[in-house]
RONUZA-355013 format. One line per 4 residues: number of its first residue (from 1); their letters; for each residue x, y, z of N, C-alpha, C. Coordinates in nm, 3 decimals. Atoms other than C-alpha are relative to their C-alpha. Layout:
BEGIN
NUM = a = X,Y,Z,X,Y,Z,X,Y,Z; ...
end
This chain:
BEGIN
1 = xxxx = 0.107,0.021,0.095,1.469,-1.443,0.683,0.058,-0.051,-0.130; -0.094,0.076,0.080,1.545,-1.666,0.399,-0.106,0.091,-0.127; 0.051,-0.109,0.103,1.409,-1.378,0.115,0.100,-0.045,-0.129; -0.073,-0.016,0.154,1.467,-1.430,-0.280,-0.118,0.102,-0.086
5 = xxxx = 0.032,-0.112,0.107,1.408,-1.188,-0.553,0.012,-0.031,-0.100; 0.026,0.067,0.111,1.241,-1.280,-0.860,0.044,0.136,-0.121; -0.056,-0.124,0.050,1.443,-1.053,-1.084,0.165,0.016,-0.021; -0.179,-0.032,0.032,1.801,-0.952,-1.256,-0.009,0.160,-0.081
9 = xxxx = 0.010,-0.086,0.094,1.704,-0.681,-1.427,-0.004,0.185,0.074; -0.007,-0.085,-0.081,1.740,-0.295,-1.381,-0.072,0.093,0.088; 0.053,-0.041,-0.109,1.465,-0.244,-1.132,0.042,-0.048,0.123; 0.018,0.070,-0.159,1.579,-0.457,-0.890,0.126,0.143,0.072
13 = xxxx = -0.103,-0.165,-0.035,1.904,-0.169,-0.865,-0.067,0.086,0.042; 0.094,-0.089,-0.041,1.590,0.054,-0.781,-0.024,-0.034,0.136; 0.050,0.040,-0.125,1.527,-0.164,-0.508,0.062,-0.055,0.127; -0.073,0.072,-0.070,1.780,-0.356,-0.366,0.104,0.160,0.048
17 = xxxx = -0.106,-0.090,-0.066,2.061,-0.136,-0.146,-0.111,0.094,0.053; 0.066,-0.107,-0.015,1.782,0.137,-0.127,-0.128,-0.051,0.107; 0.105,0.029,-0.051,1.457,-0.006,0.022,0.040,-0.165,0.112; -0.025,0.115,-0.058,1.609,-0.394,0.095,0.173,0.003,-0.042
21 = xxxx = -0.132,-0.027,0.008,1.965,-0.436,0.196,0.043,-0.140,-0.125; -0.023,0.126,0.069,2.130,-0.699,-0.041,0.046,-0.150,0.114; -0.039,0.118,-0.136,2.293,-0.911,0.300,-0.171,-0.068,0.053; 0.119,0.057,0.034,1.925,-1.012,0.323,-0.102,-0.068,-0.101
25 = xxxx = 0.076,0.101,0.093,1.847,-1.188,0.026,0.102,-0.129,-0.018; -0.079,0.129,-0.008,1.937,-1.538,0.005,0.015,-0.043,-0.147; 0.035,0.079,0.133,1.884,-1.582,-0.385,-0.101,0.089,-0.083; 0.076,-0.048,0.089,1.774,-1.451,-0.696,-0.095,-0.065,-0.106
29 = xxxx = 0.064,0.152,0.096,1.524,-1.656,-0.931,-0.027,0.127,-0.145; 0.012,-0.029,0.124,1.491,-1.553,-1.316,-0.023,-0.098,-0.141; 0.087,0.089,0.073,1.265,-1.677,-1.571,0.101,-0.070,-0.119; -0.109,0.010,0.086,1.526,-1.630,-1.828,0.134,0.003,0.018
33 = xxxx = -0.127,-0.035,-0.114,1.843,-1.696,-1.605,0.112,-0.048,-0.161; -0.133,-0.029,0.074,2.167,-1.584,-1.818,0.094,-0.048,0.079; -0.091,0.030,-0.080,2.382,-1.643,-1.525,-0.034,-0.057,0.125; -0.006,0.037,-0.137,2.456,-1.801,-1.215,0.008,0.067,0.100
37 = xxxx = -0.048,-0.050,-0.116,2.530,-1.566,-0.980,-0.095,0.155,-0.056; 0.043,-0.131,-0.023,2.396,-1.199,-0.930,0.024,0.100,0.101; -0.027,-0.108,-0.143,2.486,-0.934,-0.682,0.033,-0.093,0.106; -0.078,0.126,-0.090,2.712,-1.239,-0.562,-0.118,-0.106,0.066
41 = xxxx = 0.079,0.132,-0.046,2.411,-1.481,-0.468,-0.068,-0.047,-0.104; 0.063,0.138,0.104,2.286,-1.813,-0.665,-0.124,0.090,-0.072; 0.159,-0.027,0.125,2.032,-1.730,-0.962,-0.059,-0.124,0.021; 0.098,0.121,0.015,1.760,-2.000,-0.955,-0.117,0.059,-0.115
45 = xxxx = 0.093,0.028,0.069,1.514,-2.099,-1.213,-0.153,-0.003,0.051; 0.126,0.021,-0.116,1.155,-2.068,-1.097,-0.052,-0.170,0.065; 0.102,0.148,-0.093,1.055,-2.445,-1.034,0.151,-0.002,0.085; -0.121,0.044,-0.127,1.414,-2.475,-0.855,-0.033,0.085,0.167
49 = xxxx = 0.041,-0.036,-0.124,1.235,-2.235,-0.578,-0.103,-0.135,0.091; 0.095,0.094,-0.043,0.989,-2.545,-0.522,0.106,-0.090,0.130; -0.074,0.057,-0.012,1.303,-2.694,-0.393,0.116,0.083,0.174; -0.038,-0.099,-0.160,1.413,-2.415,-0.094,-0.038,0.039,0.049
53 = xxxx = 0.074,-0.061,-0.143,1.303,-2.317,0.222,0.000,0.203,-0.041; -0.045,-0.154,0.003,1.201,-1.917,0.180,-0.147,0.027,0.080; 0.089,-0.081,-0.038,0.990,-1.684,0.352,-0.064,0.101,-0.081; 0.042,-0.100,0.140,0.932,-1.443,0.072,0.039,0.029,-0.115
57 = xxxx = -0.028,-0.050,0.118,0.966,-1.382,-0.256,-0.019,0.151,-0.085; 0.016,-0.124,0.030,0.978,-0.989,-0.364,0.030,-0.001,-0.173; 0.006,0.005,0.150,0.909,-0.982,-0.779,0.051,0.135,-0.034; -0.009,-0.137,0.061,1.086,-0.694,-0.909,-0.009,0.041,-0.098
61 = xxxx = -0.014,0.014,0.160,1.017,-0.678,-1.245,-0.152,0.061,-0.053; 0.113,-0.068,0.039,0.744,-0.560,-1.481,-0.082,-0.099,-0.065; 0.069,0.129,0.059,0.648,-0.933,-1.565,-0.160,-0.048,0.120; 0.126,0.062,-0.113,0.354,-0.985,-1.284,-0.087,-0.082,-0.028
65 = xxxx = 0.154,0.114,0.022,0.082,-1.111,-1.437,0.068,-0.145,-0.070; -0.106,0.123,0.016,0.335,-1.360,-1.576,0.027,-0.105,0.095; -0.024,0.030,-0.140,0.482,-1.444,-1.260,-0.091,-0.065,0.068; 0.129,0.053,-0.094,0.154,-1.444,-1.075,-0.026,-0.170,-0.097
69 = xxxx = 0.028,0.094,0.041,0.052,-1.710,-1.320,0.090,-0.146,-0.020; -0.135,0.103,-0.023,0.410,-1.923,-1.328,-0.051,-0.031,0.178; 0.002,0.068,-0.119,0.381,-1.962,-0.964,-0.168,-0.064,0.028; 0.146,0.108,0.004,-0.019,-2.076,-0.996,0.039,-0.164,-0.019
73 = xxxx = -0.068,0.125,0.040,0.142,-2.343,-1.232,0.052,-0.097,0.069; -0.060,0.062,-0.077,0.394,-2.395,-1.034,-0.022,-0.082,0.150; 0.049,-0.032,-0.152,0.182,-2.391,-0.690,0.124,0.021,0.098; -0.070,-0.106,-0.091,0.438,-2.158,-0.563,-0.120,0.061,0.087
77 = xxxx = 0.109,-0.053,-0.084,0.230,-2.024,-0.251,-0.024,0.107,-0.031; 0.022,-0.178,0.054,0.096,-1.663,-0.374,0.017,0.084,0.178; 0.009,-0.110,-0.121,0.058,-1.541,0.038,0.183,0.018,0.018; -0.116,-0.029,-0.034,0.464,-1.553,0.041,0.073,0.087,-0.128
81 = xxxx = -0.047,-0.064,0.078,0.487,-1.376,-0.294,-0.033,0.174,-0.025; 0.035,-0.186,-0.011,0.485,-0.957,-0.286,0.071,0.075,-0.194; 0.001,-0.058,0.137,0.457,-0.795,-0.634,0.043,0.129,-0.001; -0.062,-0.145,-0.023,0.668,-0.441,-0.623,-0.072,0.094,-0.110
85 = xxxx = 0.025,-0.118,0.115,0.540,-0.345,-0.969,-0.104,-0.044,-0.033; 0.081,0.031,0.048,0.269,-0.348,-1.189,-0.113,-0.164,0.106; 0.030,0.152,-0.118,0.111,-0.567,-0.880,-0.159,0.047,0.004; 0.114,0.019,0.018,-0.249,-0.467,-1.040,-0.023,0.020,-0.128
89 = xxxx = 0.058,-0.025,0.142,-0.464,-0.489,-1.332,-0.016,0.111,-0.065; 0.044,-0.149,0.048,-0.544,-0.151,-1.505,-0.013,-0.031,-0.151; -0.019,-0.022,0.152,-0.686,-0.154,-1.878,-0.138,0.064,0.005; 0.126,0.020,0.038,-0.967,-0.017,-2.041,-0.069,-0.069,-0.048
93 = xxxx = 0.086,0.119,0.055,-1.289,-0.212,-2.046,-0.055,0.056,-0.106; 0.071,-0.092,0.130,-1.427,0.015,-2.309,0.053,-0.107,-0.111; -0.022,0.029,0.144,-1.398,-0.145,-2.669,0.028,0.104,-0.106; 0.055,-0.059,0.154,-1.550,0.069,-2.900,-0.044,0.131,0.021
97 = xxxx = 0.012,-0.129,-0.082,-1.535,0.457,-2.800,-0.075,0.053,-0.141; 0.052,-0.050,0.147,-1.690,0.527,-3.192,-0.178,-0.023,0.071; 0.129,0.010,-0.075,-1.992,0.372,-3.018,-0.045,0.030,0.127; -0.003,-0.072,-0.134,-1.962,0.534,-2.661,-0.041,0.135,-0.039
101 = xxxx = 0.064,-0.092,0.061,-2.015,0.830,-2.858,-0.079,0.045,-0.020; 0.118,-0.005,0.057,-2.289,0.749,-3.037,-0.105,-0.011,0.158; 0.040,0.027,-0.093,-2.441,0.662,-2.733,-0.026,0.147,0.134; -0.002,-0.131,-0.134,-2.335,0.963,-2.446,0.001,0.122,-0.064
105 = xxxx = -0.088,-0.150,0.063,-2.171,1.222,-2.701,0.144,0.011,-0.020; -0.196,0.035,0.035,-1.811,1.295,-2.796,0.047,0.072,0.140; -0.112,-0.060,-0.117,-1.723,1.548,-2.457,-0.045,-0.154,0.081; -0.032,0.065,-0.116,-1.854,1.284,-2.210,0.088,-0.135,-0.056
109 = xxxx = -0.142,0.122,0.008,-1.706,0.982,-2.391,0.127,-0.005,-0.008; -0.140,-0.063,-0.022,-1.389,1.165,-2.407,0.035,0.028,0.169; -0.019,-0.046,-0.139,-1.437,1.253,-2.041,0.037,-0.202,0.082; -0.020,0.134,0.021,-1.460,0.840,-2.016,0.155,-0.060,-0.029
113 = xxxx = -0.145,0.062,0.040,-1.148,0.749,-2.208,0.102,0.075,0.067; -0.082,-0.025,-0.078,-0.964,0.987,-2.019,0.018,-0.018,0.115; 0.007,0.091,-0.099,-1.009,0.810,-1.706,0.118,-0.084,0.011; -0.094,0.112,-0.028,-0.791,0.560,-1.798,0.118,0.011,0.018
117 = xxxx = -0.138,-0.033,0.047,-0.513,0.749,-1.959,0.045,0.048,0.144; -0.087,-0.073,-0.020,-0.470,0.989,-1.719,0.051,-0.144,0.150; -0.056,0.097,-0.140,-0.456,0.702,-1.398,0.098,-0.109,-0.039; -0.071,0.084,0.029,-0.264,0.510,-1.626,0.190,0.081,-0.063
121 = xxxx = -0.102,-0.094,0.010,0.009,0.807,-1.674,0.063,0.010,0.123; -0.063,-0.041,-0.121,0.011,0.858,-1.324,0.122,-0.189,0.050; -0.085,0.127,-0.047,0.152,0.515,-1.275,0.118,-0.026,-0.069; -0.138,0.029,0.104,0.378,0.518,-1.549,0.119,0.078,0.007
125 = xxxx = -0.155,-0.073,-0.015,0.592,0.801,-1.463,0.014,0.054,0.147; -0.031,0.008,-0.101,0.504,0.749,-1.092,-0.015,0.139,0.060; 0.042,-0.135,-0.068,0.363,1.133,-0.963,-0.139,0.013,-0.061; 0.140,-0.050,0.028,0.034,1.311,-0.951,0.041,0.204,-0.113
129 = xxxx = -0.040,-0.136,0.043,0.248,1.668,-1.085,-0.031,0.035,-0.116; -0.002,0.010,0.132,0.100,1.776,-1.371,0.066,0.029,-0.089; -0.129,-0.047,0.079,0.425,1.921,-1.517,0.031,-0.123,-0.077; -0.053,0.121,0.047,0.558,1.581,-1.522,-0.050,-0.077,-0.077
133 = xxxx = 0.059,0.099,0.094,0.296,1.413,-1.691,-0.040,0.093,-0.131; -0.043,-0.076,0.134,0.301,1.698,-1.947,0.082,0.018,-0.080; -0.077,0.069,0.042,0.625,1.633,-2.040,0.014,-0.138,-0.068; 0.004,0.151,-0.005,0.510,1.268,-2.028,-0.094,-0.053,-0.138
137 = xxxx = 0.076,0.032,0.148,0.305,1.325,-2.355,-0.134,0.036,-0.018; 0.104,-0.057,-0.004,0.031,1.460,-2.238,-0.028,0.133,-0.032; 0.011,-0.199,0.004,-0.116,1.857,-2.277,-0.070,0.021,0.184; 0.069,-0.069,-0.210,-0.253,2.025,-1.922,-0.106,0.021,-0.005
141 = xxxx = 0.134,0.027,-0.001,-0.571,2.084,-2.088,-0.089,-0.151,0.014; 0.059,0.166,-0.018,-0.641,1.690,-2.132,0.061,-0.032,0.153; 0.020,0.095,-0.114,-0.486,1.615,-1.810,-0.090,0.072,0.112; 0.068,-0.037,-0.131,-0.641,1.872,-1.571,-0.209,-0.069,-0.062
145 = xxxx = 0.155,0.058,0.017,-0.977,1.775,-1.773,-0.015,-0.143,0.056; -0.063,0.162,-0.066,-0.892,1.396,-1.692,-0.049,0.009,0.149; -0.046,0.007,-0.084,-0.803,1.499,-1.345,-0.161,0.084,0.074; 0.126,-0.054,-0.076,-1.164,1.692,-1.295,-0.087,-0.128,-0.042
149 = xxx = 0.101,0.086,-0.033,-1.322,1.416,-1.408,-0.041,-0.105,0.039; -0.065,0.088,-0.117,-1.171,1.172,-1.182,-0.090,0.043,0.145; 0.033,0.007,-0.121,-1.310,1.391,-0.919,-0.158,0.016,-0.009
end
């Protein structure tokens, strides 16, 4: 399989040896290529992929929506490209929680904005434990509240 990895940076160490062996990637591509070489195989520039035969491209990085949009540009094929990280949207559509307020009340629009945080905690430090995401900056009262009103 002729596999490159869009990425130099220290997720791909997360990924590579552990999940994908390195003797299986043919090439690394980087937006901002510093060097030639990487974990001993060729760095490429993204339009220089336009230019080699591959079967997949694995993005390791926390640039996606970047990416996704460079290879639009580029018409890099998206069905041969796999996004490891941040490989979805997540924001709040809310604006204006002063006026969500006015509107529901302060517990439910609070019950609202914590929606986002807490599914956007869980992704960020990668567990559902609430220890961890209490540590993570949160309190246990906001997340188990969060986490009931999720369900």
């Amino acid at each position: 399989m002729n596999l490159y990895v869009w990425g130099t940076g220290r997720l791909v160490g997360k990924v590579i040896g552990r999940y994908v062996p390195v003797d299986q990637i043919k090439g690394f591509i980087d937006s901002n290529k510093k060097c030639d070489e990487y974990m001993g195989r060729k760095v490429l520039l993204p339009q220089e992929l336009l230019d080699v035969d591959y079967d997949a491209v694995l993005v390791i990085n926390l640039y996606s929506k970047e990416i996704y949009e460079q290879c639009i540009d580029l018409g890099i094929t998206l069905d041969k490209v796999i996004f490891t990280y941040e490989n979805f949207e997540l924001k709040d559509l809310n604006q204006d929680y002063d006026f969500i307020k006015s509107v529901v009340g302060e517990e439910y629009a609070q019950i609202i904005q914590n929606r986002y945080h807490i599914v956007r905690g869980v992704e960020a430090y990668d567990t559902t434990d609430i220890q961890t995401l209490v540590r993570g900056g949160g309190t246990a009262k906001k997340i188990m509240y969060a986490l009931n009103a999720l369900s």
